[in-house]
GUFI-597264 format. One record per residue (C-alpha): residue number from 0; z, x, y. Coordinates in steps of 0.02 Angstrom, whole numbers. Layout:
REM GUFI-597264
{atom NUM; {Z; X; Y}}
...
//
This chain:
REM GUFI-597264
{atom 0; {-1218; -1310; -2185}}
{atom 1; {-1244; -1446; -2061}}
{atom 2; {-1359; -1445; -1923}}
{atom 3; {-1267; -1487; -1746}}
{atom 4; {-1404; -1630; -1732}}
{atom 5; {-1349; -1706; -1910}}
{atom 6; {-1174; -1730; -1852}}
{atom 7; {-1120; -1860; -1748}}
{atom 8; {-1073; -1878; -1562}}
{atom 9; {-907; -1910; -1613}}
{atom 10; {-888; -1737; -1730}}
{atom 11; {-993; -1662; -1576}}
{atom 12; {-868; -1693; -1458}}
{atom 13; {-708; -1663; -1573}}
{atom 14; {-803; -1463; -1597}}
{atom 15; {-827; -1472; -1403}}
{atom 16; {-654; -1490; -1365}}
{atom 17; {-578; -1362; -1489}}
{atom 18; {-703; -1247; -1393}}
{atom 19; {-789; -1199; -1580}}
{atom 20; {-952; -1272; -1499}}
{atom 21; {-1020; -1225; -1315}}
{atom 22; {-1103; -1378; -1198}}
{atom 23; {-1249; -1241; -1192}}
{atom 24; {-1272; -1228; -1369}}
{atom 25; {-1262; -1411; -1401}}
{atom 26; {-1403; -1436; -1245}}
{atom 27; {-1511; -1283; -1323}}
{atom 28; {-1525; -1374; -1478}}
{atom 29; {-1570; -1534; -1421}}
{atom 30; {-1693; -1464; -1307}}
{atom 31; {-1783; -1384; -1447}}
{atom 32; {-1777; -1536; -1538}}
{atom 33; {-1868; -1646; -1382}}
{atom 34; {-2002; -1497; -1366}}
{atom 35; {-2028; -1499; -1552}}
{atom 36; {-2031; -1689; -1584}}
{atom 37; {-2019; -1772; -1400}}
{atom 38; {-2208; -1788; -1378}}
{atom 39; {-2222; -1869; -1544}}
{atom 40; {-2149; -2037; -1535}}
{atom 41; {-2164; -2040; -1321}}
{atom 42; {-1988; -2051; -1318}}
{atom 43; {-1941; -1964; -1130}}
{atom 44; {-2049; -1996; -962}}
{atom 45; {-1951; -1827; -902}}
{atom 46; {-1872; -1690; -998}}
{atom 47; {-1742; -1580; -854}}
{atom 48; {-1706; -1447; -954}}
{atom 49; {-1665; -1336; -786}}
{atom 50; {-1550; -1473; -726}}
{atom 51; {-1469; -1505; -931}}
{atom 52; {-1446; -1292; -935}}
{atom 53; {-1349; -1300; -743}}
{atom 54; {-1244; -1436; -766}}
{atom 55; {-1194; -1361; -958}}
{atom 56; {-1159; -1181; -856}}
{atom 57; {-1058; -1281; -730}}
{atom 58; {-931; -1368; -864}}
{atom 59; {-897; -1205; -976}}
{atom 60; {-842; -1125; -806}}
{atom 61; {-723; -1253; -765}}
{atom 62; {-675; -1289; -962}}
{atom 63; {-642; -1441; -1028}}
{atom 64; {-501; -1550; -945}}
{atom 65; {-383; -1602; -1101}}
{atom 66; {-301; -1513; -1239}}
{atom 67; {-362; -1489; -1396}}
{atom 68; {-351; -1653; -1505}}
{atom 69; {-273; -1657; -1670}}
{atom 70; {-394; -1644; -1831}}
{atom 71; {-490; -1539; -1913}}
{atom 72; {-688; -1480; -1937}}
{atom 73; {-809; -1367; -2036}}
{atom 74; {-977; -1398; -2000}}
{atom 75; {-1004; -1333; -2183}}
{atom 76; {-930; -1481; -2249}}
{atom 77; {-917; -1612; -2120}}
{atom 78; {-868; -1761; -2223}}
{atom 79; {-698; -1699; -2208}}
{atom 80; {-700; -1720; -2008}}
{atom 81; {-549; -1806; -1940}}
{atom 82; {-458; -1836; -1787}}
{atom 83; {-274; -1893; -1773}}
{atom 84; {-267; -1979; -1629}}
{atom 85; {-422; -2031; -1572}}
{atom 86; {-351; -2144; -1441}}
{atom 87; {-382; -2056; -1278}}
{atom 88; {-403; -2080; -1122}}
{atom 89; {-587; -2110; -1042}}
{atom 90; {-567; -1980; -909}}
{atom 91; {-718; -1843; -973}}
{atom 92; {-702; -1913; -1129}}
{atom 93; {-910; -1866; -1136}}
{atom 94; {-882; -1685; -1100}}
{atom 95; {-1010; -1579; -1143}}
{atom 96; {-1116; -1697; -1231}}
{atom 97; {-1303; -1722; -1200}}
{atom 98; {-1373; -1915; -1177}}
{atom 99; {-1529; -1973; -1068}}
{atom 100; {-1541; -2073; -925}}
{atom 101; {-1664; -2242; -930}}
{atom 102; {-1810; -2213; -827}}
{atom 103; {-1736; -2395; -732}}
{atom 104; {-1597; -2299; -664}}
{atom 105; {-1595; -2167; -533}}
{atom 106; {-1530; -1992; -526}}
{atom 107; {-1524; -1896; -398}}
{atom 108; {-1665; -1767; -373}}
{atom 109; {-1758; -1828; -524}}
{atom 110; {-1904; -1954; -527}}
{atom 111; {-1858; -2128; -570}}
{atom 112; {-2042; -2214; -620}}
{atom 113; {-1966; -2365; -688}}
{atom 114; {-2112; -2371; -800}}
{atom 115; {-2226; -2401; -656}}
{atom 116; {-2388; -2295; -597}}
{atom 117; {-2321; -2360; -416}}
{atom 118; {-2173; -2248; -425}}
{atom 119; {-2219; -2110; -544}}
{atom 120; {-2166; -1938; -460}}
{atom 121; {-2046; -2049; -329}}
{atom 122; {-1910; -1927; -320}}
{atom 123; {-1729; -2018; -313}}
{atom 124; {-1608; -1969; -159}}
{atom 125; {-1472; -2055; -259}}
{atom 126; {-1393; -2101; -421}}
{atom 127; {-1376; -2268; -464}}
{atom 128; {-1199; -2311; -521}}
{atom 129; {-1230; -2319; -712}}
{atom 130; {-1280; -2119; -704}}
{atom 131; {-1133; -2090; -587}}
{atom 132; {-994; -2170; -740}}
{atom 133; {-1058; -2056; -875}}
{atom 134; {-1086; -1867; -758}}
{atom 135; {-904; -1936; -701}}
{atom 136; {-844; -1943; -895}}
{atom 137; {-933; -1775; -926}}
{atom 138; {-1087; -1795; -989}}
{atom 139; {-1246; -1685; -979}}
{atom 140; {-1431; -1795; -957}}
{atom 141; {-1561; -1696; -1030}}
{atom 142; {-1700; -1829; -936}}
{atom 143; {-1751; -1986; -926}}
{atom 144; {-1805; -2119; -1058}}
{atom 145; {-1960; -2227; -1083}}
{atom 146; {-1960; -2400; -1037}}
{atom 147; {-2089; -2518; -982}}
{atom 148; {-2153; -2570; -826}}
{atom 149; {-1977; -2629; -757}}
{atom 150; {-1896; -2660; -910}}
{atom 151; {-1984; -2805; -923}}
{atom 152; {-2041; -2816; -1097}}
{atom 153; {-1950; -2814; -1263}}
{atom 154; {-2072; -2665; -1324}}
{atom 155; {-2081; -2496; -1241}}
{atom 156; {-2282; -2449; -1164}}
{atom 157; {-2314; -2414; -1005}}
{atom 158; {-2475; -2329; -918}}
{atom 159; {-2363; -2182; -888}}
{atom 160; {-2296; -2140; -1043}}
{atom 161; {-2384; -2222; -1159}}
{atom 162; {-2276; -2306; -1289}}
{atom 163; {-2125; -2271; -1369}}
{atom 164; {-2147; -2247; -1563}}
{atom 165; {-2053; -2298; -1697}}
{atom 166; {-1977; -2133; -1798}}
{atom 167; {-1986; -2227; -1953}}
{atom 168; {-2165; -2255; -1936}}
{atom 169; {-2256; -2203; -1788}}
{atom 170; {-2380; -2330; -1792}}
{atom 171; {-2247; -2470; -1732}}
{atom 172; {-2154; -2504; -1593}}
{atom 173; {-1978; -2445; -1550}}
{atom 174; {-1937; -2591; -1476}}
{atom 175; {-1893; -2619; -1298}}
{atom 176; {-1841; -2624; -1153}}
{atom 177; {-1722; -2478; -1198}}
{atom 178; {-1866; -2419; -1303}}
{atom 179; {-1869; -2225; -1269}}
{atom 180; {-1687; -2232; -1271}}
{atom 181; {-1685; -2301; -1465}}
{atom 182; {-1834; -2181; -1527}}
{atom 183; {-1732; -2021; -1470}}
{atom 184; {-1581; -2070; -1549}}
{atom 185; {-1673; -2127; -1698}}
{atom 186; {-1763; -1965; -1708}}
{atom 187; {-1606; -1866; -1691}}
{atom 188; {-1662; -1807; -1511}}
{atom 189; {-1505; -1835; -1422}}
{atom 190; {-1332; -1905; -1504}}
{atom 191; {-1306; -2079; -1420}}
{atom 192; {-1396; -2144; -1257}}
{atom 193; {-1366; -2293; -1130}}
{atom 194; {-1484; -2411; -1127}}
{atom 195; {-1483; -2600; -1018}}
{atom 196; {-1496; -2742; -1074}}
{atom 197; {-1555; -2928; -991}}
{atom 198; {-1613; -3015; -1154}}
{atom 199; {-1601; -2891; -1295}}
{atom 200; {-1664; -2724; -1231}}
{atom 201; {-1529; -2613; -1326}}
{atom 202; {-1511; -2722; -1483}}
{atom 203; {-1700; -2746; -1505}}
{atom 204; {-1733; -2575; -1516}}
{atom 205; {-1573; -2516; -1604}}
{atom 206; {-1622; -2642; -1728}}
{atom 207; {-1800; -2594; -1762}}
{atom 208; {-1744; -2414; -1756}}
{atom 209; {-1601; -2405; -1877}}
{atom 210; {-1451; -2398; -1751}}
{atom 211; {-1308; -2468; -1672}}
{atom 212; {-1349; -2571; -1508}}
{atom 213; {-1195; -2628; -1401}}
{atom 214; {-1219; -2766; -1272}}
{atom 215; {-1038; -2775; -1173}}
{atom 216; {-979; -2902; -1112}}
{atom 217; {-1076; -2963; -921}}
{atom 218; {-983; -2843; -798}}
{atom 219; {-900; -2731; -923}}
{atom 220; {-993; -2575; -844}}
{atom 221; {-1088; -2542; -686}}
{atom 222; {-1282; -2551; -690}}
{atom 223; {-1408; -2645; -800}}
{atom 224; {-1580; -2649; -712}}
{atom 225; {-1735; -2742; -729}}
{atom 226; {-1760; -2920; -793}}
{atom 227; {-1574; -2944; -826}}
{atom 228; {-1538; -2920; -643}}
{atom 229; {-1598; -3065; -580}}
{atom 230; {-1444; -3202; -634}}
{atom 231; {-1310; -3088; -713}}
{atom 232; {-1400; -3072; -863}}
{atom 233; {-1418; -2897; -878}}
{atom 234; {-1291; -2754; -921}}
{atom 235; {-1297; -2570; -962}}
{atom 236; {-1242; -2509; -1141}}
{atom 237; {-1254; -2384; -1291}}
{atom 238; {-1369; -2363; -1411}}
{atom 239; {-1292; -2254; -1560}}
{atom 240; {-1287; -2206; -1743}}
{atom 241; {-1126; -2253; -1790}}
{atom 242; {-1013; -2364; -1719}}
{atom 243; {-896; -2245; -1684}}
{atom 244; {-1018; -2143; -1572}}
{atom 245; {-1077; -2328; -1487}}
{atom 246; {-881; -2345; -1438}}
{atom 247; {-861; -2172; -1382}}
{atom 248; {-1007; -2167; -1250}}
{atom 249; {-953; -2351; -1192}}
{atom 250; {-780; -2283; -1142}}
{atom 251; {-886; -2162; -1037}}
{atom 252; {-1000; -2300; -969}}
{atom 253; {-849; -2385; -926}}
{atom 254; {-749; -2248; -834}}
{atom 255; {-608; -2243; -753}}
{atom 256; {-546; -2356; -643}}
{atom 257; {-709; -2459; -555}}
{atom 258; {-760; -2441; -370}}
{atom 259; {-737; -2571; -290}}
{atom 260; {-945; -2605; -276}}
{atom 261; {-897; -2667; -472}}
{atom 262; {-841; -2819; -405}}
{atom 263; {-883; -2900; -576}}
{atom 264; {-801; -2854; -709}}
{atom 265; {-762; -2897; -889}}
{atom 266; {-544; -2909; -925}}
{atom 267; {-466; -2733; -936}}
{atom 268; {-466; -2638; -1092}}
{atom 269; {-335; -2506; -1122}}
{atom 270; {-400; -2323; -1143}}
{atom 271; {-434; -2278; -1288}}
{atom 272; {-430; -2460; -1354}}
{atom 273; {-628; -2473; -1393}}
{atom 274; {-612; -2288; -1506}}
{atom 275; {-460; -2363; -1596}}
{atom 276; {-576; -2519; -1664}}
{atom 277; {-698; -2429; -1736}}
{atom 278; {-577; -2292; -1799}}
{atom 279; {-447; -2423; -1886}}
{atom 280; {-546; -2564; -1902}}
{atom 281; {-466; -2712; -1978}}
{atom 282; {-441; -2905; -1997}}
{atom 283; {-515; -3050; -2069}}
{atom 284; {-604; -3152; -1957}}
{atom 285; {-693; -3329; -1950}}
{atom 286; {-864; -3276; -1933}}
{atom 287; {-1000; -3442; -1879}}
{atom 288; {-1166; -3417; -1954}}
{atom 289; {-1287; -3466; -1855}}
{atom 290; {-1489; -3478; -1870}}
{atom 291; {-1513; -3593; -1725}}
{atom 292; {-1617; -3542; -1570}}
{atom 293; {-1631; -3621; -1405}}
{atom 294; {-1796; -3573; -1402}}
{atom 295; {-1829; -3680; -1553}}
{atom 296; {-1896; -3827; -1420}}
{atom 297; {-2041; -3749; -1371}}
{atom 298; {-2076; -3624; -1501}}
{atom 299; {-2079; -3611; -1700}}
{atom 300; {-1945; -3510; -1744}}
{atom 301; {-1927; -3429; -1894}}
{atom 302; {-1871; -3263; -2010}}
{atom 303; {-1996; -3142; -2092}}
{atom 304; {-1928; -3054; -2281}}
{atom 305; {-1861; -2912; -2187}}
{atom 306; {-1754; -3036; -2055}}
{atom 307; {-1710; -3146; -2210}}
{atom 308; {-1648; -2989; -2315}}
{atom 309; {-1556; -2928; -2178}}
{atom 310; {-1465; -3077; -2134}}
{atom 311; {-1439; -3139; -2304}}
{atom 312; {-1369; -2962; -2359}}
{atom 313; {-1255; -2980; -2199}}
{atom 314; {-1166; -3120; -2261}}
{atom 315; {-1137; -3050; -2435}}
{atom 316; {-1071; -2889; -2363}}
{atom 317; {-950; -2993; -2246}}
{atom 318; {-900; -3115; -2385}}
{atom 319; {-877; -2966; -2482}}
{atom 320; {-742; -2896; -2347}}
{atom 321; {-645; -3050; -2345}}
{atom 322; {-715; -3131; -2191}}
{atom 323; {-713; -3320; -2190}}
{atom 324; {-909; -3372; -2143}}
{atom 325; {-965; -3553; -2094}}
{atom 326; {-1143; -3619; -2052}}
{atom 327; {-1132; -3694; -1893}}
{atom 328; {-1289; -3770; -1791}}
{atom 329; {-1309; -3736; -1591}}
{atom 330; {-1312; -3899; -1498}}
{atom 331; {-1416; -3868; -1344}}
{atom 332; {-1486; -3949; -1213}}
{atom 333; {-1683; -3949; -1182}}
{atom 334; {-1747; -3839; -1045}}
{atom 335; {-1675; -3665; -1108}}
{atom 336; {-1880; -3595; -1106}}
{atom 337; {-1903; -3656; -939}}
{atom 338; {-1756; -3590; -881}}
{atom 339; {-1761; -3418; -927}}
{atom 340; {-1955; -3407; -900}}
{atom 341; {-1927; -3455; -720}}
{atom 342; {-1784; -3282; -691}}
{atom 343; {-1925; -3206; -806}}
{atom 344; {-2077; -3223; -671}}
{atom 345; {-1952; -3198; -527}}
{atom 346; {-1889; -3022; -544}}
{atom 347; {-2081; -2955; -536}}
{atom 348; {-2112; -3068; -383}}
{atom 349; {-1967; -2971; -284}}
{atom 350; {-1990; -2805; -320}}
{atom 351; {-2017; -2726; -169}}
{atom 352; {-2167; -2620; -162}}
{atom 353; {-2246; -2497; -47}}
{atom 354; {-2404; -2563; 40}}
{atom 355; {-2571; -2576; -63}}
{atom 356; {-2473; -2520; -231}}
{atom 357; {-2488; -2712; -311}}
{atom 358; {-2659; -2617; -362}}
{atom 359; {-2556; -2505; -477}}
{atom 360; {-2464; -2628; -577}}
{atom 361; {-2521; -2640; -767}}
{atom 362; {-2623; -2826; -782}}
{atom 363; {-2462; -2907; -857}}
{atom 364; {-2355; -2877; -737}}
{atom 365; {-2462; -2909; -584}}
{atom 366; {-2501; -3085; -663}}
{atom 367; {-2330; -3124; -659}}
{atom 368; {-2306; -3046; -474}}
{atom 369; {-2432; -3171; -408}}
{atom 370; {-2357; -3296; -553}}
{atom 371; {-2163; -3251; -488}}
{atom 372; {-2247; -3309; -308}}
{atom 373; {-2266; -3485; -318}}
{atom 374; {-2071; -3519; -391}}
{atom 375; {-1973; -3572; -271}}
{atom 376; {-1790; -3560; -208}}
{atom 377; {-1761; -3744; -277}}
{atom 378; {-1826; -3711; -432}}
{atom 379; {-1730; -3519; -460}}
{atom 380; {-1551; -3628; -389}}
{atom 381; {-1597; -3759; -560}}
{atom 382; {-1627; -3615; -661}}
{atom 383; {-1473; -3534; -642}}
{atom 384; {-1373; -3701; -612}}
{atom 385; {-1456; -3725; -806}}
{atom 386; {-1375; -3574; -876}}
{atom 387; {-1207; -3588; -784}}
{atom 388; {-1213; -3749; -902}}
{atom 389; {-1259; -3676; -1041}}
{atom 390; {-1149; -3517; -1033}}
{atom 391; {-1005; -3646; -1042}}
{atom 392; {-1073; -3786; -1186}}
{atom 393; {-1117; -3609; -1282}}
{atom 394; {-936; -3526; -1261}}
{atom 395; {-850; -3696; -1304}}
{atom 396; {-955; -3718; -1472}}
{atom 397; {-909; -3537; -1529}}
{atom 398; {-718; -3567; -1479}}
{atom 399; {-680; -3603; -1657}}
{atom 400; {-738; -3421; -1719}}
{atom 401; {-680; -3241; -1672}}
{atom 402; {-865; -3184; -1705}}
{atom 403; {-1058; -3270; -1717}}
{atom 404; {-1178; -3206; -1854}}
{atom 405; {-1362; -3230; -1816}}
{atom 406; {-1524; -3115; -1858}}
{atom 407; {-1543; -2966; -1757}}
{atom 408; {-1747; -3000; -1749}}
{atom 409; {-1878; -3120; -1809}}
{atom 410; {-1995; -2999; -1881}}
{atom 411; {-2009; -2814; -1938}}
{atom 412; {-2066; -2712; -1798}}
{atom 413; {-2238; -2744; -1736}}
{atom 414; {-2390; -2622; -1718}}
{atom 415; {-2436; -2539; -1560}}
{atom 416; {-2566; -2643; -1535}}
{atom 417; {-2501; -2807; -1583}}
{atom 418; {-2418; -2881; -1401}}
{atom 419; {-2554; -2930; -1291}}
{atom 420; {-2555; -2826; -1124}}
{atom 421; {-2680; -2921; -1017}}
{atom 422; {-2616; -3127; -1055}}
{atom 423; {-2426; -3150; -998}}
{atom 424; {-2396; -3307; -1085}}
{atom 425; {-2476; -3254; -1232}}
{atom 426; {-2377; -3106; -1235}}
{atom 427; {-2195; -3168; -1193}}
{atom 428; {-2228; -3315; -1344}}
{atom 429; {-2241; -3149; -1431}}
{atom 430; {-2075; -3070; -1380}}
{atom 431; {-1999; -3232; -1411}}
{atom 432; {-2052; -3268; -1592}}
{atom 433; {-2001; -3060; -1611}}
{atom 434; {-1824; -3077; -1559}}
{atom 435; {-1771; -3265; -1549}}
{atom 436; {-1579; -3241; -1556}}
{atom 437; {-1558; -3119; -1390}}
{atom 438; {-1569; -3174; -1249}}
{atom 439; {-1461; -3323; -1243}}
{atom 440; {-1308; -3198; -1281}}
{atom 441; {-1365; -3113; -1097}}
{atom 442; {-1382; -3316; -1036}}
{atom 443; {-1182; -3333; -1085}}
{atom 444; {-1143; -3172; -1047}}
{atom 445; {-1043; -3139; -1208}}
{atom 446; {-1041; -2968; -1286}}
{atom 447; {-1177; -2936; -1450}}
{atom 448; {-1192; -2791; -1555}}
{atom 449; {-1351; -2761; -1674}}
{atom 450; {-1321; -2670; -1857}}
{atom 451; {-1427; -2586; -1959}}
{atom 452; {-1366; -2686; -2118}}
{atom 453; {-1531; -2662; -2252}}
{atom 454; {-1689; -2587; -2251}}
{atom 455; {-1842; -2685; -2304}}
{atom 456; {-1992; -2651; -2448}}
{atom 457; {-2075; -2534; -2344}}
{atom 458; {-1912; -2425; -2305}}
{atom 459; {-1891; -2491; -2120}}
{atom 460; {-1716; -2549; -2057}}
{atom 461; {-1666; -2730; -2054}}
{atom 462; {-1514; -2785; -1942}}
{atom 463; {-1408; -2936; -1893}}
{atom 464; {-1314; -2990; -1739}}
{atom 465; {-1130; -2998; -1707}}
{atom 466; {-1094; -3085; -1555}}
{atom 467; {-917; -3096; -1481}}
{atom 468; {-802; -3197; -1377}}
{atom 469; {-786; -3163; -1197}}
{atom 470; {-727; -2979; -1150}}
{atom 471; {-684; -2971; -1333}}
{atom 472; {-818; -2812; -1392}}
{atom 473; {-628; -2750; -1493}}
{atom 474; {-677; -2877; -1627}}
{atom 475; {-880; -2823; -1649}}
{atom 476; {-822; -2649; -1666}}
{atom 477; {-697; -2664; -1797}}
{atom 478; {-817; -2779; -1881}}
{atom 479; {-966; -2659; -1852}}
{atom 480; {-855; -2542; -1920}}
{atom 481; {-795; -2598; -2083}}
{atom 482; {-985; -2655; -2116}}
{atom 483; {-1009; -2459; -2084}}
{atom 484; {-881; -2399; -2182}}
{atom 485; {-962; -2527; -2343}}
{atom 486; {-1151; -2484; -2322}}
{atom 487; {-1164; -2303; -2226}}
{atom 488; {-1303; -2330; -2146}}
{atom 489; {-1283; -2165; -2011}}
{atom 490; {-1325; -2063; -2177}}
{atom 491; {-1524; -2149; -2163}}
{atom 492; {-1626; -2033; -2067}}
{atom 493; {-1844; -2046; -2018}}
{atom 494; {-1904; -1925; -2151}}
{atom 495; {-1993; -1856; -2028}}
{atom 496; {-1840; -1806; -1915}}
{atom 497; {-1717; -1761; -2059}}
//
């Protein structure tokens, strides 16, 4: 018999609905699960069980809002799970189902740390609007994930948490910024969770964790803190095991019809229209491969035997599927490193801080406050007058292709001590060579999905990128899917965690 934590979000929710499972039940489990494992790969700053049991209590006495869908269940054979219409609409279409909040967004009554000793125990007075989407669809947040100080790095320590561990070997790194996020997924802690991302913090982790890591498109849902909120880049998303479960909390994320604070927003999709790609995928599509970096000027770029195996089992699998693939080379224009390291030191430099706290921050970060300083408005107008250019010569060089290939990551994931935590240049020429391929999809603001297409020699996962047109995430899900479907990678679980 299957054990609720084996199934996914998406069989979760369909026993949810048909009332055979209780949002108490599912939360009791899960909470077992974080007190059991939780400590073990530093995967939550704050566990609210009291809060996770309340709001659970609170939706079984009001009952879910929508009939029972069409399909069927047994959790003693769950392969034969199916729904009929999975189409619906977004309105509490997370009922009942537990996720985590990042530690960069803010929920009511809870401490947001943001990864930072200067706000650790800072109780929120309110929600940011990220946490307000998904408790609007339904959902119940069992705490708050690790991330680092700010969400500024593309690994997961902080001096609060300590880091965030890889499940499949607890001697690397998760990955970051959506670190915590990745690990508890990975670890089979909570079914999905939303992580941000401003230049690869949900696919880096979902990729050196074994999942599915959705960047929408820029202003397809509310929130996306740290780095990526200085110049657009950033933007909240899921981080899931299947695709499937990655579409289902998105249509939560989303919600129903924006406030009008969302003043930027990604085109429309119809309800239900991100389940039904990853339910049904299909089509052929003219795929561009691409191994091309812009950060190739200033830096050596390159791909390690688990990002070469990964991206060169990619192809065959798409090949394989009938997808039409082309090498195609990105023509850029010099000053891409520059650019981006200029938002990079500027977001630190404007945090606001309480008085005397700068004594707090960890030795990174407070090099790049004073660093962040001495840029000025002239140069932050060039830098984003720089990407405003690039966004476009990028978008009209993938116009020929419904989708972009590239490697997920540079390397396998790295030790815990490997990034340097005292020498900021050293250690963002570190994140760079790590994940060369992710942050110019924030830059251009296009949507990018990572997938956990191999695993390498030593058993970890290997992943590629799928990167999309504008507003067009429809596409990377049905391709995500049918990669899915061929490989079945949600069956791969940490021994550890089985």
């Amino acid at each position: 018999m299957a054990q609720l934590h084996e199934l996914t979000a998406r069989e979760q929710s369909f026993l949810l609905r048909t009332g055979a499972l209780r949002p108490s039940e599912l939360v009791e489990h899960y909470l077992d699960r974080i007190e059991k494992h939780g400590a073990s790969i530093g995967a939550f700053i704050v566990v609210d069980a009291d809060g996770a049991r309340e709001r659970a209590a609170a939706l079984e006495a009001t009952g879910h809002p929508r009939s029972t869908p069409t399909g069927s269940f047994s959790l003693s054979d769950p392969e034969h799970f199916r729904i009929e219409s999975p189409g619906e609409s977004p309105d509490q279409v997370l009922w009942g189902l537990p996720l985590a909040d990042k530690d960069l967004e803010a929920r009511a009554g809870l401490p947001t740390s943001y990864g930072s000793r200067v706000f650790a125990g800072v109780v929120s007075e309110q929600s940011d609007e990220i946490v307000e989407a998904v408790d609007a669809a339904g959902a119940i947040s069992l705490g708050k994930t690790n991330t680092p100080e700010f969400g500024q790095h593309g690994f997961t320590d902080n001096l609060v948490a300590g880091p965030a561990r890889n499940p499949w070997d607890r001697s690397l790194h998760a990955g970051g910024s959506s670190g915590g996020a990745a690990a508890a997924v990975a670890a089979r802690l909570l079914p999905f969770a939303p992580g941000s991302d401003g230049g690869g913090s949900i696919r880096i982790p979902a990729a050196a964790t074994g999942l599915v890591g959705l960047k929408p498109s820029r202003g397809r849902v509310p929130g996306g803190s740290g780095i990526g909120s200085v110049g657009g880049l950033g933007v909240a998303g899921p981080i899931a095991r299947t695709v499937g479960d990655a579409a289902l909390l998105l249509e939560g994320m989303i919600g129903t019809p924006a406030p009008a604070r969302f003043a930027l927003r990604a085109p429309e999709l119809e309800p239900g229209a991100l389940l039904r790609a990853a339910d049904t995928p299909h089509g052929r599509f003219r795929i561009g491969i691409l191994r091309d970096s812009p950060w190739a000027d200033e830096y050596s770029i390159g791909l390690d035997e688990s990002g070469e195996l990964a991206f060169s089992e990619g192809i065959e699998h798409l090949r394989a599927l009938g997808h039409v693939l082309t090498e195609i080379p990105l023509e850029r224009s010099a000053g891409y490193s520059n650019a981006f390291r200029t938002l990079w030191r500027s977001f630190p430099a404007a945090a606001p801080l309480p008085e005397g706290a700068e004594a707090l921050l960890e030795p990174v970060t407070a090099q790049l406050r004073e660093s962040g300083k001495e840029v000025r408005a002239t140069d932050l107008i060039a830098a984003l007058g720089f990407f405003a250019r690039f966004e476009r010569d990028v978008i009209d060089q993938f116009a020929g292709f419904d989708a972009i290939l590239t490697p997920a990551l540079g390397q396998s994931p790295r030790t815990l001590d490997w990034y340097s935590q005292t020498d900021p240049d050293l250690s963002f020429e570190q994140q760079v060579l790590y994940s060369p391929w992710t942050s110019f999809v924030n830059a251009t603001g296009l949507p990018g999905i990572a997938l956990p297409v191999s695993q390498d020699a030593q058993g970890l996962p290997a992943a590629i990128q799928l990167i999309g047109r504008p507003g067009d995430e429809l596409t990377l899900l049905s391709l995500g899917a049918q990669l899915e479907n061929r490989i079945g990678w949600h069956e791969r679980v940490p021994a550890d965690f089985a």
